[in-house]
C-alpha positions in Angstrom: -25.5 29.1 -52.1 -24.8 25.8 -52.9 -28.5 24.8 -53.2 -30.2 27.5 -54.2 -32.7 25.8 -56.0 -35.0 22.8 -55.9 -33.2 21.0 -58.8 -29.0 21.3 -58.8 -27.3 20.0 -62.0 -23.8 17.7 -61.1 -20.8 17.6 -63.1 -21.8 14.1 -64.6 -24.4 15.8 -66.4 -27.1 14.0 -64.6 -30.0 15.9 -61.9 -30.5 15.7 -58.6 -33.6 16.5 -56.6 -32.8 19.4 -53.7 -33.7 17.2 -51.2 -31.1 14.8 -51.7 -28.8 17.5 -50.4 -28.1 16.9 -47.3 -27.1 13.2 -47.8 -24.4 14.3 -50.8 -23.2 16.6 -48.3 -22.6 14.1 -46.0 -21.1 11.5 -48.3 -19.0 14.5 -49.7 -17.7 15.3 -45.8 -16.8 11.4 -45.4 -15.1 11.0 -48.3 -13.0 14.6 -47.4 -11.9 12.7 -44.2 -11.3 9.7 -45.5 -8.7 11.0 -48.3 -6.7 13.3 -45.8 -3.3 11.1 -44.9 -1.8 10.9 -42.0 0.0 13.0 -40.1 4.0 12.0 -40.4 6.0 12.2 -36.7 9.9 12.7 -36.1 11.9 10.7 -38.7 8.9 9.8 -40.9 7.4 7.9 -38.3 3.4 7.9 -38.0 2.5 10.5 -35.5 1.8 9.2 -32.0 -1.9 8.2 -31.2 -4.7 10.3 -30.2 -4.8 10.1 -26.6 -8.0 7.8 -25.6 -9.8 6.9 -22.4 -9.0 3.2 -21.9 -11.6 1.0 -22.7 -14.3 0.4 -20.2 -13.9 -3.3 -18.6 -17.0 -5.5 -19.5 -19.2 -6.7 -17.4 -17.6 -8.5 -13.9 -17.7 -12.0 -13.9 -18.5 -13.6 -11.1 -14.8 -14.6 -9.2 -14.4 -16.5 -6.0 -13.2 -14.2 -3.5 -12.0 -14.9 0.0 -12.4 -12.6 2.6 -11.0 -9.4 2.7 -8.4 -9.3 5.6 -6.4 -6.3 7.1 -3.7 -4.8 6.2 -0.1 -6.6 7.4 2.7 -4.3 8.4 5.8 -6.7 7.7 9.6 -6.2 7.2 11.7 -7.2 4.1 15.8 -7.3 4.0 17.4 -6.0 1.0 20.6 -7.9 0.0 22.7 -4.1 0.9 20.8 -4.6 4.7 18.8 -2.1 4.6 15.5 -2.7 6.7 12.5 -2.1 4.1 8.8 -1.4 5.9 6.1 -2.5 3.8 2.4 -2.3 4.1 0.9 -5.4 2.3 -2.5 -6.0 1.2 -3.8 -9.4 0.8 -5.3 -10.1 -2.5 -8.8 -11.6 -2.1 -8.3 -13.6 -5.2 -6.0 -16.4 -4.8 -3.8 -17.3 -8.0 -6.0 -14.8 -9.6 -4.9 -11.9 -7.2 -3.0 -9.4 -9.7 0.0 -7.8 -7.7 0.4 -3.9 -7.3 3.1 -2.5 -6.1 2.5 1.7 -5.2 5.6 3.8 -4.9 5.3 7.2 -3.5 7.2 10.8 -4.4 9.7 12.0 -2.7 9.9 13.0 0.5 6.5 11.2 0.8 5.9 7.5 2.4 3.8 4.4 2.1 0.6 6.3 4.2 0.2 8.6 1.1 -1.5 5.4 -0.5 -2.5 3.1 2.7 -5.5 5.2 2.9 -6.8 5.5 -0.7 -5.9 3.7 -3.2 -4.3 0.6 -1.8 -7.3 -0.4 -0.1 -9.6 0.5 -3.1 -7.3 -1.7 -5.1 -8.2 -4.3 -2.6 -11.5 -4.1 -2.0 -12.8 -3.4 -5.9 -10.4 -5.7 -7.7 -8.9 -8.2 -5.7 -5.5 -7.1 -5.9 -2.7 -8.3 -3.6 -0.8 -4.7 -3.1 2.6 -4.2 -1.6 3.4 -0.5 -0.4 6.4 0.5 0.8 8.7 2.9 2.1 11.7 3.7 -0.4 15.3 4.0 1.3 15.5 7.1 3.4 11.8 7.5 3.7 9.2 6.7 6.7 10.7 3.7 7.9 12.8 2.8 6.0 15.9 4.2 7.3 18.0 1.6 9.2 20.7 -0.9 8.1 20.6 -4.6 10.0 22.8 -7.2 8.7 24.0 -7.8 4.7 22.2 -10.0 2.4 18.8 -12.2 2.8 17.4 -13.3 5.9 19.1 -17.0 7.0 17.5 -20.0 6.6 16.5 -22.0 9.6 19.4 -24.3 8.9 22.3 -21.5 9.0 20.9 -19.7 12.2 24.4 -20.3 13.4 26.1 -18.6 10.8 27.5 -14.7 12.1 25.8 -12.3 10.1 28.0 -9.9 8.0 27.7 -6.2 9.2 26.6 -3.3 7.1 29.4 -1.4 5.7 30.9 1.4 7.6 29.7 4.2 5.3 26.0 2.7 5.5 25.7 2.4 9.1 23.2 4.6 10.7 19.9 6.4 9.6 19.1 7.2 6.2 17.2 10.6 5.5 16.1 11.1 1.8 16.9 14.8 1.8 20.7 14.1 2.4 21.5 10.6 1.7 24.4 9.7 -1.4 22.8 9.8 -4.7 23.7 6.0 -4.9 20.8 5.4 -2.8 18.2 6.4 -5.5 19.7 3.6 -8.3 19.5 1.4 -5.1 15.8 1.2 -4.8 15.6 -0.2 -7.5 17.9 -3.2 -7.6 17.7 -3.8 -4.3 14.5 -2.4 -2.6 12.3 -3.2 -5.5 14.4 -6.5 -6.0 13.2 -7.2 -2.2 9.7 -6.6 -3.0 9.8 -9.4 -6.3 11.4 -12.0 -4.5 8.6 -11.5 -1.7 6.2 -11.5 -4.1 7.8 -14.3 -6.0 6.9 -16.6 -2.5 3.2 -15.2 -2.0 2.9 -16.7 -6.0 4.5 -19.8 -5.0 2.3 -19.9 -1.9 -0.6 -19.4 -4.5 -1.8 -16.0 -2.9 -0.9 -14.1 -5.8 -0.3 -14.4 -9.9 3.3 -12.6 -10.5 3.2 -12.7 -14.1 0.7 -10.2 -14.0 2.3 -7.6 -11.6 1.3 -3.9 -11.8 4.0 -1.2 -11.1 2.7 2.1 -9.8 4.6 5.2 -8.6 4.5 8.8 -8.7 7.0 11.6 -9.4 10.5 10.1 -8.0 8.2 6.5 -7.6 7.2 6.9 -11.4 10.9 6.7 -12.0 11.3 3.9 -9.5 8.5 2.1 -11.1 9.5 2.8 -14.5 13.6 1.3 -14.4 12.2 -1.6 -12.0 10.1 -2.7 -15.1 13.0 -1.7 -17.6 15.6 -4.2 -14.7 12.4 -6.9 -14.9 12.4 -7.1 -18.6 16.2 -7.4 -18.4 16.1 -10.5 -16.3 17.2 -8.7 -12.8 20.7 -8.2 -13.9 20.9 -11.3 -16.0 20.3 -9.8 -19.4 17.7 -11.9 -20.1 14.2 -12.7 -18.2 15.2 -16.7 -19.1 17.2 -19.1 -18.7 18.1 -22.9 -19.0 18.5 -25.1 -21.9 15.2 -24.0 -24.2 15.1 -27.3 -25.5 14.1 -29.2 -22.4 13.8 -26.7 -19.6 12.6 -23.1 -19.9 13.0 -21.2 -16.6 11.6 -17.9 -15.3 13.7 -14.8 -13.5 11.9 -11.9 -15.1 9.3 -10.3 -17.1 6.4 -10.8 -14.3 5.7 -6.8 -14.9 2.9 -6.3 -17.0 1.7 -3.1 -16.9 3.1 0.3 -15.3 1.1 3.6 -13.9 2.9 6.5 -14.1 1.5 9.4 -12.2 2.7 13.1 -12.7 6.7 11.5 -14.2 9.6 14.0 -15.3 11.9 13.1 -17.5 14.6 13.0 -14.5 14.2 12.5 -10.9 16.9 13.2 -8.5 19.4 10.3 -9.1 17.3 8.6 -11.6 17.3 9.4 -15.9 14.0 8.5 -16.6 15.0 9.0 -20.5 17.7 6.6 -20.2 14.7 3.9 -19.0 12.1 5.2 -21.9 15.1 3.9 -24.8 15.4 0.4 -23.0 15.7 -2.3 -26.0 14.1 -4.4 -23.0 11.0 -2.6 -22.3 10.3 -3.0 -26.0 6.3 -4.3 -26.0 6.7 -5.8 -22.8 4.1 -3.5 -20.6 1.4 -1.3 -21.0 1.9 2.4 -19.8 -0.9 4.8 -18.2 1.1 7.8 -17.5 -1.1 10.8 -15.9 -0.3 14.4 -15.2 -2.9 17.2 -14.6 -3.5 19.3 -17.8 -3.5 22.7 -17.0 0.0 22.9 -15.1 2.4 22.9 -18.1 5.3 21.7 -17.1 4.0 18.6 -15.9 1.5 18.0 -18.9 4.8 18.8 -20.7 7.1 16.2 -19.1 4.2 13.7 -19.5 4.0 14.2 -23.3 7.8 13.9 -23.9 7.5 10.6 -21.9 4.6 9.3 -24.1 6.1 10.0 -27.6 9.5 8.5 -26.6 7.6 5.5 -25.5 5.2 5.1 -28.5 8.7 5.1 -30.7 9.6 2.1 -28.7 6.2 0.1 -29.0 4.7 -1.9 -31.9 2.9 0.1 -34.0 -0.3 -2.4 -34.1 -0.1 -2.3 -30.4 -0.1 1.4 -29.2 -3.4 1.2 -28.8 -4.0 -1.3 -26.4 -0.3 -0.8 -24.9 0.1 3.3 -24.2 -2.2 6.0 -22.9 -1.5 9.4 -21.6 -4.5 10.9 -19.7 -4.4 14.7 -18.8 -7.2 15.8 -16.8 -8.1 19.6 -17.0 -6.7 20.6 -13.5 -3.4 22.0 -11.5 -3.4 18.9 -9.5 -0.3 17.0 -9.5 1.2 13.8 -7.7 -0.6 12.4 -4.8 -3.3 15.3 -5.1 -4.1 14.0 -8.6 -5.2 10.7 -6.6 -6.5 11.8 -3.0 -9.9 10.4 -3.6 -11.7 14.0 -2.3 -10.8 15.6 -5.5 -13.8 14.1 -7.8 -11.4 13.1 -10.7 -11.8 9.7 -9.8 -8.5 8.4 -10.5 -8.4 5.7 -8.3 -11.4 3.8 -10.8 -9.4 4.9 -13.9 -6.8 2.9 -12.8 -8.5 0.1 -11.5 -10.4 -0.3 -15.4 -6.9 0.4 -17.0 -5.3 -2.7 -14.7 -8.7 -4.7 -15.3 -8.9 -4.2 -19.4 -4.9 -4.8 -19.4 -4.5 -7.7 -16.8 -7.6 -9.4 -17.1 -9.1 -8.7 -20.2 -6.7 -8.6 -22.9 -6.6 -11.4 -24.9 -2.7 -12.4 -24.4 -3.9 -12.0 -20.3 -4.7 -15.9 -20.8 -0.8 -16.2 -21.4 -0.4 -14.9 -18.4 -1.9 -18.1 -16.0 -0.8 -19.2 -12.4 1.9 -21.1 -12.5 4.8 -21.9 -9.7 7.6 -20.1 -10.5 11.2 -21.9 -10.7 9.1 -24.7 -11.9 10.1 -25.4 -16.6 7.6 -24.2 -18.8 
């Protein structure tokens, strides 16, 4: 026994009363911790973070909110023709309104989030929230005519058909692969530039938009902010002459959710979008996957540590969490709101501590895009 008896002698020569015990041991146990270094990851690097539950928002401050109206069900063309069938929100928050956009698995449709979380993104936060149907899903299956909508002043002008091999009805479980790449340069594309006019229109602030998908929308979500970083195309999110005029074409994504993600989902290399130069500590990443089925839990992890080699170390933190409930639910079951896990709040405090909280969120201000900064 260490103290056996009422008096224990120290190596410095000097005594100690017994019933300063349990304080030395406790000073003893800090000072164990204290000297133990850290763990060393894959090529030296500082192991990734223990996972955390993001940080609780603070108190709500008081926001002028206008009144909550019903869902729209509107119709955007992508510059390939295709007929994309949204389901769009209104944010309640004017400039302040943070866009979400929700992307479902495959197979699935924009009513796997119409009736859950879209409106609780809505209702709780304010958020202006676009949810669509991906090519060859729901309703979004036909091709009108190539490129944008004309302008009233070119009504005259014939519209181009689509081409031959894209005529007809899309069907997700037998279109070409190329269809997958395509939703994200040109249904995701459609979405920003229709979120680029409610910002103008001041309905919306698209510097703070919120990606969210799950399973084959995970990967949608995930190379749409990767394409955003990149500047749509342009290799870079800027452009004009820096000195005098500083214009905007990208980097409005802020934050991405990733919900039950593999590292490859049918045409789409999720891996190749993780290793992006562009994505380098330009969004913050919630990636969830249900615990206790291991190959998803599995996928999940791989995703995390790829990213946290990518991000600042001083800014893993506040930039990358992987949460893993303990259950078997996956996908949209991990989210249907009868489930108890709560998921839908957990997001809503990860997009409020992120998009509103953070201190580089005042960056982040209303502003009319196409307008120098």
């Amino acid at each position: 026994m260490i103290f056996s008896s009422p008096v224990v002698r120290c190596r410095w020569g000097r005594f100690l009363h017994w019933s300063w015990a349990p304080w030395l041991v406790a000073v003893w146990l800090c000072a164990a911790v204290l000297a133990v270094p850290a763990t060393a990851g894959e090529d030296g690097e500082p192991a990734p973070a223990a996972e955390k539950t993001p940080v609780k928002p603070k108190a709500k401050k008081k926001v002028e909110e206008t009144e909550l109206q019903e869902p729209e069900e509107l119709t955007l063309t992508t510059e390939d023709g295709l007929k994309l069938e949204i389901t769009y929100f209104a944010g309640t928050r004017g400039k302040q309104s943070i866009p979400v956009v929700c992307l479902h698995p495959f197979k699935g449709s924009r009513k796997d989030f119409t009736e859950g979380l879209a409106p609780y993104l809505q209702k709780e936060l304010g958020c202006a929230v676009v949810v669509p149907d991906l090519r060859g899903h729901g309703e979004s299956r036909e091709f009108g005519a190539v490129g944008k909508p004309a302008k009233k002043d070119a009504k005259k002008e014939p519209k181009k058909e689509a081409k031959k091999e894209d005529k007809g009805k899309l069907d997700a479980a037998s279109m070409p692969a190329k269809h997958f790449p395509a939703m994200i340069v040109q249904d995701m594309r459609a979405i920003k530039d229709f979120l680029l006019e409610k910002n103008n229109a001041g309905e919306l602030n698209i510097n703070k938009t919120c990606l969210l998908g799950v399973e084959l929308g995970a990967a949608v979500a995930l190379g749409s902010a990767e394409d955003d970083a990149e500047g749509y195309g342009q290799g870079s999110p800027w452009y004009g002459n820096f000195a005098t005029t500083k214009l905007q074409r990208g980097e409005f994504v802020k934050a991405v959710v990733l919900v039950s993600p593999k590292s490859k989902s049918q045409n789409l290399d999720v891996m190749k979008f993780v290793k992006s130069q562009y994505l380098r500590s330009k969004v913050s990443v919630m990636i969830l996957a249900g615990e206790e089925e291991a190959t998803a839990a599995a996928e999940a992890k791989k995703i995390h540590d790829n990213l946290f080699k990518l991000f600042h170390r001083n800014d893993t933190e506040r930039m990358l969490w992987l949460g893993r409930p303990k259950t078997r639910l996956q996908g949209m079951k991990l989210l249907d709101e009868q489930n108890s896990l709560g998921m839908s709040k957990i997001i809503g405090d990860f997009i409020t501590v992120r998009l509103v909280e953070a201190a580089e969120a005042k960056k982040w201000s209303w502003r009319e895009i196409g307008s120098s900064q």
